[in-house]
DOROVEX-49516 format. One record per residue: residue number from 1; x, y, z of N, C-alpha, C in turn. Coordinates in steps of 0.02 Angstrom, whole numbers, plus 50000, padded with zeros to 5 digits. Atoms other than C-alpha are relative to their C-alpha. Layout:
<pts>
<NUM <X Y Z> <X Y Z> <X Y Z>> ...
</pts>
This chain:
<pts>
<1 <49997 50065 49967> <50468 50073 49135> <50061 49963 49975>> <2 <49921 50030 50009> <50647 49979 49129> <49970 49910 50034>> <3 <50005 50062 49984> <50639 49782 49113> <50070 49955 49983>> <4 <49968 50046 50021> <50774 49658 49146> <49970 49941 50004>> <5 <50002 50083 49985> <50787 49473 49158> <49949 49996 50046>> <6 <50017 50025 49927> <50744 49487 49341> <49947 50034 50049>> <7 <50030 49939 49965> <50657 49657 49381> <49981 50020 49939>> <8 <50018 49962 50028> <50533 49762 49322> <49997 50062 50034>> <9 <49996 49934 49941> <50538 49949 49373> <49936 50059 49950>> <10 <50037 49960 50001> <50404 50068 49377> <50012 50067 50009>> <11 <49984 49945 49970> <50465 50237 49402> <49952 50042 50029>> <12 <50040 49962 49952> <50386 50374 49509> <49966 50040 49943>> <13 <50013 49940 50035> <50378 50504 49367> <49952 49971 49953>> <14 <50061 49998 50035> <50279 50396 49259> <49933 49964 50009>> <15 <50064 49971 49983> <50128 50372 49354> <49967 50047 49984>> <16 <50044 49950 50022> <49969 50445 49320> <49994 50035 50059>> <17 <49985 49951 49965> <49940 50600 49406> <49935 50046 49983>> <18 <50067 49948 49992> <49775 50721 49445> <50004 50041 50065>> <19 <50013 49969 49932> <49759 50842 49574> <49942 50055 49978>> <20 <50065 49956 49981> <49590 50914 49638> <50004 50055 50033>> <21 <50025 49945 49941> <49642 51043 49751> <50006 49969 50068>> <22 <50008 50011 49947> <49571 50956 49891> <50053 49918 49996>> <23 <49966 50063 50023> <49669 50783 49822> <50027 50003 49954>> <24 <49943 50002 50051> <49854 50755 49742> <50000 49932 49999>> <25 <49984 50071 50023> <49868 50583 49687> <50024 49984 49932>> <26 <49955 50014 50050> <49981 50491 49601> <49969 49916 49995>> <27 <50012 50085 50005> <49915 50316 49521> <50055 49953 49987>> <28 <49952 50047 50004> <50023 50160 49514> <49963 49968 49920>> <29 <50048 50036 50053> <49886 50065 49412> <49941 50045 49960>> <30 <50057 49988 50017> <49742 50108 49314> <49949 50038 50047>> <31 <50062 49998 49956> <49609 50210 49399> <49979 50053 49981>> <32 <50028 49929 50012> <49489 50341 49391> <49989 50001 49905>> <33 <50001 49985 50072> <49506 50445 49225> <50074 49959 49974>> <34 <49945 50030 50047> <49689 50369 49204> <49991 49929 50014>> <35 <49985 50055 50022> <49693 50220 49100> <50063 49983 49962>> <36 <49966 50004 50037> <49826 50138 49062> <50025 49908 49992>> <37 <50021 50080 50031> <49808 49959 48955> <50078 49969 50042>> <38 <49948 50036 49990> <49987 49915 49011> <50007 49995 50070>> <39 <49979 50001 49947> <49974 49938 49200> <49919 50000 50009>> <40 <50059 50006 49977> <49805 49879 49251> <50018 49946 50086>> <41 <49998 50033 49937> <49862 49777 49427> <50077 49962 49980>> <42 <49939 50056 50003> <49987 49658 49465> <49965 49942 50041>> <43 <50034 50060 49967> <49907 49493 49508> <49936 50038 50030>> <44 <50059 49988 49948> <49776 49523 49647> <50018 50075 50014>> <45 <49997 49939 49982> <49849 49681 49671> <49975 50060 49947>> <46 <50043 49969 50056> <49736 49819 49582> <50013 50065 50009>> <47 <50011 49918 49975> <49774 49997 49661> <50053 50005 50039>> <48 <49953 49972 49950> <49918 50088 49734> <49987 50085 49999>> <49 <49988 49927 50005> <49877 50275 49756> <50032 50035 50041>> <50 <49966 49955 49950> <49980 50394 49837> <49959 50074 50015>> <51 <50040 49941 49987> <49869 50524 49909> <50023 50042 50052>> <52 <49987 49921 49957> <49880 50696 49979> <49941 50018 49992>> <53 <50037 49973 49987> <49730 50766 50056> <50007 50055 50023>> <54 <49983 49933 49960> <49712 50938 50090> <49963 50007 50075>> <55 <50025 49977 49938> <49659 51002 50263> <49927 50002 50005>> <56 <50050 49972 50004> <49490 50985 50288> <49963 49948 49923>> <57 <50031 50039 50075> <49462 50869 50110> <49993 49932 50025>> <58 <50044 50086 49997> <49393 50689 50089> <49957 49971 49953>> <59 <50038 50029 50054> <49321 50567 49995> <49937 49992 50034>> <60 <50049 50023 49971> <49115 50563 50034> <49998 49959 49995>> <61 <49990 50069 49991> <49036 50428 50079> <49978 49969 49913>> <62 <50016 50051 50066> <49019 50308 49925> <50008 49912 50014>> <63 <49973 50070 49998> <49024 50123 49885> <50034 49961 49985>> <64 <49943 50052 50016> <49121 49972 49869> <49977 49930 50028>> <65 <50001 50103 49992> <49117 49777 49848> <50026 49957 49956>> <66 <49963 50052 50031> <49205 49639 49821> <50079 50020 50004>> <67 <49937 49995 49992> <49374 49720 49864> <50036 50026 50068>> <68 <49965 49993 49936> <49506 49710 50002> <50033 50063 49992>> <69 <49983 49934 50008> <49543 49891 50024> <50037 50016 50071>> <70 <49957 49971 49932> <49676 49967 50155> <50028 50055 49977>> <71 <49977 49949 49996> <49759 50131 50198> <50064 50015 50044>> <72 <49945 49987 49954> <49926 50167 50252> <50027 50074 50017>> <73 <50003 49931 49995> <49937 50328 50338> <50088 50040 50026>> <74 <49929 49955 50015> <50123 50421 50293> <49983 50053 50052>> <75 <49993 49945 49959> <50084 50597 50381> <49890 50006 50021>> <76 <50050 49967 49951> <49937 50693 50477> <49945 49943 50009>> <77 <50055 50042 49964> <49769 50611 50511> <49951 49984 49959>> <78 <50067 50037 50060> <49632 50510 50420> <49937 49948 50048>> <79 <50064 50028 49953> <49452 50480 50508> <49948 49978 49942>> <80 <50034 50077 50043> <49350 50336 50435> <49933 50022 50027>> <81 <50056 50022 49974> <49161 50301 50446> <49961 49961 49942>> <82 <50014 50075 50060> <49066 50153 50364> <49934 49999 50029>> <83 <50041 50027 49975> <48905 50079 50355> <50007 49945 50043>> <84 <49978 50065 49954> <48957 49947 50473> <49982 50025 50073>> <85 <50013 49962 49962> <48943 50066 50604> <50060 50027 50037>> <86 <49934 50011 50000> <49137 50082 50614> <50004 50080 50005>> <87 <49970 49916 49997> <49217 50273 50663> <50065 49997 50018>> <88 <49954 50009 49985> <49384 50283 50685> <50067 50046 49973>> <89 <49928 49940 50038> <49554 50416 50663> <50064 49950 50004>> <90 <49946 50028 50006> <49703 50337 50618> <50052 50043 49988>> <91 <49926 49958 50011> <49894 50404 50621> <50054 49973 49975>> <92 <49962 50011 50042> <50046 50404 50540> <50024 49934 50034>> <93 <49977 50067 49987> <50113 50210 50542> <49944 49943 50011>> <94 <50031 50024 49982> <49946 50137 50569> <49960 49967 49930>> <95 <50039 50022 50053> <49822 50034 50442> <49951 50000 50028>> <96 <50078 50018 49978> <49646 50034 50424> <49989 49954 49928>> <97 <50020 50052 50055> <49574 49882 50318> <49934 49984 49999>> <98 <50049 50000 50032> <49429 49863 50237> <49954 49960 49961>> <99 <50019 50026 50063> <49341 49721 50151> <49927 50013 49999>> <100 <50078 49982 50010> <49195 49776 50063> <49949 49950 49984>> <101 <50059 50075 50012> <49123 49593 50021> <49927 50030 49962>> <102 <50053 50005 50007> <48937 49608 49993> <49984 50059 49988>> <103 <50011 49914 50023> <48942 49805 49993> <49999 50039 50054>> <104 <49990 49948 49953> <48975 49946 50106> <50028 50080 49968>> <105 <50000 49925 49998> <48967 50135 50113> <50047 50009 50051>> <106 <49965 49971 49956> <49100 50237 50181> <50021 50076 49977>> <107 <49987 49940 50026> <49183 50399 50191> <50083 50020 50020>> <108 <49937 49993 49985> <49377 50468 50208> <50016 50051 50021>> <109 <49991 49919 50022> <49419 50641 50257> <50069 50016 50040>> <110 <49963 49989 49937> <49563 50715 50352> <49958 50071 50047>> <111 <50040 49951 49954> <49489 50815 50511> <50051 50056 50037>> <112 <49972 49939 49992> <49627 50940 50509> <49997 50052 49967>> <113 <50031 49967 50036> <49606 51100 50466> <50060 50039 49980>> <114 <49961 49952 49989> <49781 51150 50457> <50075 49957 49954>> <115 <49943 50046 50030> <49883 50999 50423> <49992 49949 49930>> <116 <50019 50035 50059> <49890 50910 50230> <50002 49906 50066>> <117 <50017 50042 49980> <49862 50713 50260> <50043 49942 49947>> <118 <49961 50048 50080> <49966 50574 50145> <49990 49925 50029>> <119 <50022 50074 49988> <49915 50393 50130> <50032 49978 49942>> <120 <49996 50073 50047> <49937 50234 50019> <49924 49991 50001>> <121 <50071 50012 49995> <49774 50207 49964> <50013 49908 49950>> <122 <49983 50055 50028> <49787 49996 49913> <49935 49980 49993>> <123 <50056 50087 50008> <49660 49866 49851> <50028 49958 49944>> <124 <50013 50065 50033> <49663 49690 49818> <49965 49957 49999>> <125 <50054 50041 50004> <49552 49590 49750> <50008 49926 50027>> <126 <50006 50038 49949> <49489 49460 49864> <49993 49923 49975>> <127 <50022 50071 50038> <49475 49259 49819> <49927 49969 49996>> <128 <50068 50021 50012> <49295 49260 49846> <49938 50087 50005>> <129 <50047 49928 50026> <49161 49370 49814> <49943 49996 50067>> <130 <50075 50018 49960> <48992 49410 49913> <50001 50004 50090>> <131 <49956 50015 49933> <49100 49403 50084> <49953 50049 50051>> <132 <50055 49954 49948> <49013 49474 50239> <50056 50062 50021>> <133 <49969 49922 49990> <49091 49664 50259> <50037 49978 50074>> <134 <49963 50007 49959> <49223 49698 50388> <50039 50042 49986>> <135 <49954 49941 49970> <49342 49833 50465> <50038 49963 50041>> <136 <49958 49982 49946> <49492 49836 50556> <50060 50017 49987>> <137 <49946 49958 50030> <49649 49924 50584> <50050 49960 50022>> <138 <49913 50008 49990> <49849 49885 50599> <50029 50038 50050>> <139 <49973 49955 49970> <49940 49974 50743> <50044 49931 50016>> <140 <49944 50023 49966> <50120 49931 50778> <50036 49984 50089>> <141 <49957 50000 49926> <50206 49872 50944> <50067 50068 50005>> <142 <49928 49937 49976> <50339 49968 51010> <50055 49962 49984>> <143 <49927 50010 50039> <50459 49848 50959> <49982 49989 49918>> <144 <49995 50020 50082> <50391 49839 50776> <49987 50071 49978>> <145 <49992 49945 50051> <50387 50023 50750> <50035 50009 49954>> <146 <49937 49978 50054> <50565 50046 50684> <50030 49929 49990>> <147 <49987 50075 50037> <50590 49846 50647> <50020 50025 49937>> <148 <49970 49994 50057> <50680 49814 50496> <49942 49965 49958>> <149 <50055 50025 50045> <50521 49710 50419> <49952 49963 50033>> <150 <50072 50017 49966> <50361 49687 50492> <49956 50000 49978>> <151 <50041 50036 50037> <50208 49562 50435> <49940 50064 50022>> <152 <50058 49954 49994> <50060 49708 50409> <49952 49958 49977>> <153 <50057 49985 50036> <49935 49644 50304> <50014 49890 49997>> <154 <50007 50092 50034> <49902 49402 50277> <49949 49984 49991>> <155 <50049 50043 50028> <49781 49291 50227> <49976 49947 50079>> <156 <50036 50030 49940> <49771 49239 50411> <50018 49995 50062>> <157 <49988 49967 49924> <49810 49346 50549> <50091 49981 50025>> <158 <49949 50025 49963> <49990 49290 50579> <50048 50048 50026>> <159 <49947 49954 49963> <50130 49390 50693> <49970 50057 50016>> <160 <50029 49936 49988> <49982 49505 50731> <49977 50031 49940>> <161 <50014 49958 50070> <49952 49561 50549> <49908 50004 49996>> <162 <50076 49993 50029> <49768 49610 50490> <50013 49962 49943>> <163 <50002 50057 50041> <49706 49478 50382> <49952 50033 49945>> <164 <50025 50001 50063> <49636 49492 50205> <49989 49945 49978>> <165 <50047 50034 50019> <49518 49389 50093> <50040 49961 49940>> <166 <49950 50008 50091> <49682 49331 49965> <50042 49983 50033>> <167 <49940 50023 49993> <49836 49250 49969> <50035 50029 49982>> <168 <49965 49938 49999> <49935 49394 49991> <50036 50027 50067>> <169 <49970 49979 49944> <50071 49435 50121> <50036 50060 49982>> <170 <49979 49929 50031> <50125 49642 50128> <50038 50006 50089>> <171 <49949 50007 49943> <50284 49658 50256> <50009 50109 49986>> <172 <49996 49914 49988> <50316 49866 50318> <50089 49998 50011>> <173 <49946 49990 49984> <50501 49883 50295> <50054 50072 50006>> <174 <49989 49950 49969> <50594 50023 50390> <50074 49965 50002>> <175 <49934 50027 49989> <50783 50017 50363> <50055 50073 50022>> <176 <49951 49974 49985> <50921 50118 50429> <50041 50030 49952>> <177 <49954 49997 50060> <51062 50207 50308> <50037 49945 49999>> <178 <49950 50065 50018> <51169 50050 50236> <49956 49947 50025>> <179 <50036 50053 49995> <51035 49932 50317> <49958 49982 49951>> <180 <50032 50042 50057> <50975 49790 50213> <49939 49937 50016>> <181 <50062 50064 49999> <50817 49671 50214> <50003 49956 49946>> <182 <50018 50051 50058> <50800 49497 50114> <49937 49974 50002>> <183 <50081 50026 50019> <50628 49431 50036> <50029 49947 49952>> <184 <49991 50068 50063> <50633 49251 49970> <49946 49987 49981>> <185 <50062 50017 50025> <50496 49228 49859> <50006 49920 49961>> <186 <49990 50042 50017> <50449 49063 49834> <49954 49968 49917>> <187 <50036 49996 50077> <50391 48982 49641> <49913 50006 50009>> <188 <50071 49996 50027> <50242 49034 49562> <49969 50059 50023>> <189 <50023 49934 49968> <50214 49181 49664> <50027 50055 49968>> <190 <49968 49951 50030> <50244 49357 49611> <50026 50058 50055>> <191 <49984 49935 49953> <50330 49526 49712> <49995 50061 49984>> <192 <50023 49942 50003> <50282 49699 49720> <50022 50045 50041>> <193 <49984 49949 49935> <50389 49830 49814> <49997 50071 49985>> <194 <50013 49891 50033> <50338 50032 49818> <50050 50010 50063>> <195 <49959 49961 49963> <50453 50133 49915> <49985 50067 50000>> <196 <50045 49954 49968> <50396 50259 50012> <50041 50061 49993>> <197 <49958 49927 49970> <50546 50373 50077> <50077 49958 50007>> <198 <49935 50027 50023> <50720 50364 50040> <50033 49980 49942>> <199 <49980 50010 50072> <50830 50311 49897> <50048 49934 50028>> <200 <49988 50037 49995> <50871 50129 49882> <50040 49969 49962>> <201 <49984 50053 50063> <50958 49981 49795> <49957 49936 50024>> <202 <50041 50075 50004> <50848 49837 49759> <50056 49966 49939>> <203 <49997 50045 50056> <50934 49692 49676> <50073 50041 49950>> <204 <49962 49977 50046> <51073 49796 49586> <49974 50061 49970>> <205 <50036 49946 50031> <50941 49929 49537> <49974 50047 50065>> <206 <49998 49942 49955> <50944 50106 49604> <49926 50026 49997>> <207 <50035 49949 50012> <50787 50182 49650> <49974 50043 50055>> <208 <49994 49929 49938> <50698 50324 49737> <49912 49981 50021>> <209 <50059 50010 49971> <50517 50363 49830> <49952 50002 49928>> <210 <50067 49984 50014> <50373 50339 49735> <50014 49933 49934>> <211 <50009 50044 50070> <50436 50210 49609> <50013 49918 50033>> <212 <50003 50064 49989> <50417 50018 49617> <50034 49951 49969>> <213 <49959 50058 50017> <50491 49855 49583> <49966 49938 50007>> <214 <50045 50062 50016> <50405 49702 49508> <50047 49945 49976>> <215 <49996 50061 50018> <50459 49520 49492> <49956 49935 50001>> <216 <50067 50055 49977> <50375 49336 49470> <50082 49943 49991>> <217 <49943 50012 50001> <50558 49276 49471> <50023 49959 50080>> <218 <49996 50056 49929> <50581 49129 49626> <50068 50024 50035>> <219 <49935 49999 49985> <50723 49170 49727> <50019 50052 50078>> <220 <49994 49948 49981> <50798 49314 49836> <50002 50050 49977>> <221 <49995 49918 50011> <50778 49505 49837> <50012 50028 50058>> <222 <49966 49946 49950> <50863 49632 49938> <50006 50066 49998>> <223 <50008 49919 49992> <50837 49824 49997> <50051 50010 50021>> <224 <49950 49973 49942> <50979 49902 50055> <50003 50059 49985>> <225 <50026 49937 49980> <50942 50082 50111> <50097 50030 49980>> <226 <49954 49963 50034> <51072 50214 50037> <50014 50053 50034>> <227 <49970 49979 49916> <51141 50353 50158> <49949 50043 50014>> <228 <50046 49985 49933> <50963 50402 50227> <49959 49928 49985>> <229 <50031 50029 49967> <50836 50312 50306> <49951 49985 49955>> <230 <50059 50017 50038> <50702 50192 50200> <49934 49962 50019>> <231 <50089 50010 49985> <50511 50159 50209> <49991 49971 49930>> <232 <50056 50026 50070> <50444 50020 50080> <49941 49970 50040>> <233 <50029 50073 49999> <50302 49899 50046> <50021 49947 49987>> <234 <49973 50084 50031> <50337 49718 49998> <49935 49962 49993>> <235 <50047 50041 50015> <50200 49618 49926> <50016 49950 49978>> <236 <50004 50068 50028> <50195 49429 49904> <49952 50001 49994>> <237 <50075 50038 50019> <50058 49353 49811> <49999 49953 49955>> <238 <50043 50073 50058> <49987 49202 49717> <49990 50040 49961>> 
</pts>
């Protein structure tokens, strides 16, 4: 982990790391069997996993409450089902969101038998507890597929985004080679960017897929995509 003044950087390589066979995942934070005292969340944000499902694998159903949980689906296919009475396949570019409030059963699997499956598996914890359960997913317009930064995930539905239980805005930025995006974060808040695909400069600092970039630093930040094509997150939060 490399800290200046202004940035903190997470690299890809030192994430925790397990693979089942049926599931490769790479943790951002704390989870599971890996603990690690120094990276337990960032604010409200509690979970970044990068998962690879194999063909045919899945998480059964199990439970969850009290956290805003979403999935951002990178490659092949990922079919949902909940106690809610919720069924649903999602594809690459799409979100499914999740708050488990009060408690809900679900299950994850991919229903190919041929093709692996790669997600973002996120949760953040919500500003209130006890919340009445709820599903729904994210699908892009046709002009916000390949947008340079588009509102996915707010605290209250705005530009089309799926809304969450937190004061937390998560923008999907898709840049071009040499194209650049700015994020002004305003005081008191903190930022959180993973990068998906591609090799970037944030801020003066070079990095690649799988590693992140943390500030609580008021001001501007800037991506600018390096000679291929880049896929981050961007998280604002209280």
């Amino acid at each position: 982990m490399k800290t200046n003044t202004d940035l903190t950087i997470r690299r890809s390589d030192e994430r925790g790391h397990v693979n089942h066979g049926w599931l490769d995942s790479r943790f951002t934070f704390s989870f599971a069997d890996y603990y690690d005292p120094a990276h337990m969340g960032f604010r409200s944000l509690r979970v970044i996993n990068d998962d690879v499902v194999a063909p045919g694998g899945g998480f059964p159903t199990h439970p969850h409450r009290d956290m805003e949980i979403f999935s951002y689906l990178l490659e092949g296919q990922l079919a949902h089902k909940d106690s809610m009475g919720n069924s649903a396949v999602i594809s690459p570019g799409q979100i499914q969101v999740m708050s488990a409030g009060s408690g809900v059963t679900h299950s994850e699997f991919n229903p190919s038998s041929t093709e692996k499956a790669h997600l973002l598996q996120i949760w953040i914890i919500p500003d209130k507890r006890g919340l009445k359960p709820r599903y729904s997913e994210w699908t892009h317009t046709p002009e916000q597929e390949n947008a340079s930064k588009v509102l996915v995930i707010s605290d209250d539905g705005r530009e089309g985004s799926a809304t969450i239980s937190q004061d937390a805005a998560i923008w999907r930025l898709k840049l071009q080679p040499g194209e650049s995006s700015a994020h002004t974060l305003a005081p008191g808040r903190g930022l959180w960017l993973h990068l998906i695909h591609g090799k970037a400069n944030f801020n003066g600092e070079g990095i690649s897929p799988g590693d992140a970039v943390s500030s609580e630093r008021a001001g501007e930040f800037t991506l600018t995509a390096g000679d291929e094509a880049v896929e981050a997150l961007l998280f604002d939060l209280a």
